[in-house]
N, C-alpha and C positions, 0 to 999 in steps of 0.2 A: 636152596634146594641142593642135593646133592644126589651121585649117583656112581655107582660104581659097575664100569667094563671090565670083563675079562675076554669078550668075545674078540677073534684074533681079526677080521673081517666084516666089513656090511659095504651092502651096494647104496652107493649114492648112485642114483639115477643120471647120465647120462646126460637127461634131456632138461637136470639143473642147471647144465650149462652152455652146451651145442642147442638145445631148443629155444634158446632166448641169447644167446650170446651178445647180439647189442644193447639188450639191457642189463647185463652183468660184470660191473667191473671189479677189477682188483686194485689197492694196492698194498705193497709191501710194507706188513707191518715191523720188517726186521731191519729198516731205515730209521723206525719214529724214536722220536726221543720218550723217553719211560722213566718212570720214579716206582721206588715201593720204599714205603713209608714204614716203620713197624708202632704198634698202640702197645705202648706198655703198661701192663695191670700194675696198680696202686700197690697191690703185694704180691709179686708173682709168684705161681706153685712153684713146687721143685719135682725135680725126677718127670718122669713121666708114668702113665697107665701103661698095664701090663697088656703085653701084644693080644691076649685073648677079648679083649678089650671091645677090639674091631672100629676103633675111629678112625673115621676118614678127612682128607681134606674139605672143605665147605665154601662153596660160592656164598657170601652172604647177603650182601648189599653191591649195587648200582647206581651212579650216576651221574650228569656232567657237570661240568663245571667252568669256567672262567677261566685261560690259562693264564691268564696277565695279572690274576689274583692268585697265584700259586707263592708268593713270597719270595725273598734273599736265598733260601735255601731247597726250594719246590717241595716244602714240604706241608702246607697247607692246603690239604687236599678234602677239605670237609663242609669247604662254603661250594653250595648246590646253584648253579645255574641253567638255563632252560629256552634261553634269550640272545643270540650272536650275530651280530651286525657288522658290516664294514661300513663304516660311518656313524659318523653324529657322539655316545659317549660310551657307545658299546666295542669290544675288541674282535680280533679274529682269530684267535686261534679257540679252541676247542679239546678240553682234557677230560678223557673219557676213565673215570675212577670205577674199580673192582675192591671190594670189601672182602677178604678174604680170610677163611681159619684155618691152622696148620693143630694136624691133633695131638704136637707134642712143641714145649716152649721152642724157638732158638736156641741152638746152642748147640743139642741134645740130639745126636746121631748127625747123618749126610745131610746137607742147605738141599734146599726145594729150588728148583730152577722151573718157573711156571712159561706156560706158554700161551696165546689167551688168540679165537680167532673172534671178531664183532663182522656182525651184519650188522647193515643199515639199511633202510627202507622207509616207504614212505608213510608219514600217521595218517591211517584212516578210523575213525570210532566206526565200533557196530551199530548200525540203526540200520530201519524198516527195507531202506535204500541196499544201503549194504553188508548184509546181514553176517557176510563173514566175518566182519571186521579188517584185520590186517594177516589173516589167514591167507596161507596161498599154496597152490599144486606145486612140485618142485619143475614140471614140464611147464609152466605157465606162470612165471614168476613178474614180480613186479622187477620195476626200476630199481636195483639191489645195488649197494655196494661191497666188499668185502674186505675188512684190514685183517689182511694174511702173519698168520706168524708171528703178533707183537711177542717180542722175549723180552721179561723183565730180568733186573737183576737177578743173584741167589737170594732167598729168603733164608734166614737161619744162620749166615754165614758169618756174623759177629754176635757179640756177650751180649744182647739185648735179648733178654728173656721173654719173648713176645712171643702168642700165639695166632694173635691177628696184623693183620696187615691192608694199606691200603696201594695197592697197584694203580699204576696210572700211565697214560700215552696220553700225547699230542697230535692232534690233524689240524689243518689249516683249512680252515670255510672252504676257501676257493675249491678244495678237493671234494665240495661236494654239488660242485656245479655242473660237472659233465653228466653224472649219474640224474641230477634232482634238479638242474634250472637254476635259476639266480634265485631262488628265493623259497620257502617254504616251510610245514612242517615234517620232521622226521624222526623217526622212530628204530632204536638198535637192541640187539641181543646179542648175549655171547657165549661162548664155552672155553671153558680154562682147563689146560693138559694142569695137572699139577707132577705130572712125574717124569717128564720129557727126559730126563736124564736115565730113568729106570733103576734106580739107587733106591725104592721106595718101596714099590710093591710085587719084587720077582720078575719084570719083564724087562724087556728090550728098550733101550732108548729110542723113540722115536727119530728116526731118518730124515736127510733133507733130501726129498726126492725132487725137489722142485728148485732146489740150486742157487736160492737165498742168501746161503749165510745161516741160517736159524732152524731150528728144529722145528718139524710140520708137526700139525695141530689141526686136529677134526677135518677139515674140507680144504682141497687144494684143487683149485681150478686150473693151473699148472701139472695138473697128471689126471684127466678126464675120469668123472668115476669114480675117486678115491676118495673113501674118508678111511680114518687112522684112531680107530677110534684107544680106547687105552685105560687100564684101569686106574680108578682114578680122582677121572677126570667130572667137571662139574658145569651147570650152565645156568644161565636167568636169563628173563625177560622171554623163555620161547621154549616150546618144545620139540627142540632141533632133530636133540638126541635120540629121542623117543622114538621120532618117525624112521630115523636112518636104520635104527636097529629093529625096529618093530615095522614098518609098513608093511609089510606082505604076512607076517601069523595073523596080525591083528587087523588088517586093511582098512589101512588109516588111508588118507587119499587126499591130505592139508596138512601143511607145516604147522601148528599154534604158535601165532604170538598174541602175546599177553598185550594186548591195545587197547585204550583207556574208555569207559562206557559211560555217554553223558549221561544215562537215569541214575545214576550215582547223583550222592546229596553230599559229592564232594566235590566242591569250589576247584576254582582254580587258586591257587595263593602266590605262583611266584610268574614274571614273567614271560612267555612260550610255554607254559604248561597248559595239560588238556585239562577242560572240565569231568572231572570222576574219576583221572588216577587216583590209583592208591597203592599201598606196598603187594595187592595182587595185580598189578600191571605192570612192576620196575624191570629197569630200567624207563623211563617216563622219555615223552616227547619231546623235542625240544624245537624253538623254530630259528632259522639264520636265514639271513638274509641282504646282497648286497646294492648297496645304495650309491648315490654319488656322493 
């Protein structure tokens, strides 16, 4: 999906994060360690579309994966996992991958320097019980985490003619134990600044108001209130953005996440996945869990 801001301002409500404040943490995504991978086309185009054009950047794809299967060069970011354990023949750390498209090859004008925030929360399917699913008020929030600020590298900034790309961070299970327990399942979404530099689309680099290191990106619980929002910018697994900029024309009054629906006649197929994901629920579930 993708979407494009030009609006200079929106209220995030307040009570995102002073009305639940022990169930909301952060942490600094401008500490994790990051890859971006680029997929070189078989024959890549040359030049690019003419500006009237109107192509944007594109969130494509979502999902996690295995970090102790990333390879010699971390650049094996396409084997999906769903399953993370401390113990027994499963590993711990956890590599949250973004599929991404740039609307003109590498190479060709200023590098993309993306900026990406993920929540995490906990998976609940919709049924009779609870019919929201994984929907929630932003004054009445679940058990949430928040990786602030991951910055990948420049995309575009060598001879590699690519227009896609795979981004990637690392978190460690254990970082998901004060938010969720020792054990469970858990479900994330997210929003990619792609112009954090403002070399892209006429505006402003986004600011570090919250004193990271890193250029902020959509929601900083570090400055009460504030989203940043940017044109741009693009999200999955949730309709973050929609609400932050629409809640009050349209009085929306629930965050959408995209949560996986067991009357679905789709199996489960890999391990910690829900019964009835599909590519309208990705980013997918996953479940960790630590053992002796």
């Amino acid at each position: 999906m993708r979407i494009q801001l030009a609006i200079a301002s929106a209220a995030l409500g307040m009570t995102f994060v002073a009305g639940a404040a022990a169930q909301v943490r952060r942490i600094d995504g401008c500490t994790l360690p990051t890859f971006a991978i680029p997929l070189t086309e078989p024959n890549p185009r040359q030049g690019a579309a003419p500006s009237t054009c109107g192509a944007l950047p594109v969130v494509e794809d979502a999902w996690t994966m295995d970090a102790d299967c990333l390879g010699a060069t971390s650049d094996l970011l396409e084997s999906e996992s769903y399953q993370f354990i401390i113990g027994g023949v499963f590993h711990q750390r956890i590599t949250f991958v973004t599929k991404v498209k740039l609307p003109i090859p590498a190479g060709i004008g200023p590098p993309w320097r993306l900026v990406e925030d993920v929540v995490i929360v906990p998976c609940r399917t919709q049924s009779a019980q609870n019919p929201t699913g994984e929907d929630f008020p932003p004054n009445a929030p679940p058990p949430l985490l928040l990786i602030d600020d991951v910055t990948f590298p420049l995309l575009g900034a060598g001879s590699t003619p690519a227009n896609e790309f795979l981004i990637g961070f690392v978190l460690e299970i254990t970082d998901l134990v004060m938010p969720f327990g020792f054990g469970g399942d858990v479900d994330w979404f997210a929003i990619v600044d792609f112009d954090s530099d403002g070399v892209h689309f006429s505006q402003a680099a986004t600011p570090d108001l919250d004193g990271n290191g890193c250029p902020d990106s959509a929601i900083e619980l570090g400055v009460p209130g504030r989203f940043a929002p940017h044109t741009g910018m693009g999200e999955i697994g949730a309709g973050l953005v929609d609400y932050l900029l629409n809640h009050q024309a349209l009085g929306l009054t629930r965050i959408d996440v995209f949560e996986p629906h067991p009357a679905s006649p789709i199996p489960a197929a890999l391990g910690g996945m829900q019964a009835g994901e599909s590519h309208h629920s990705r980013p997918w579930c996953f479940h960790f869990a630590l053992v002796p």
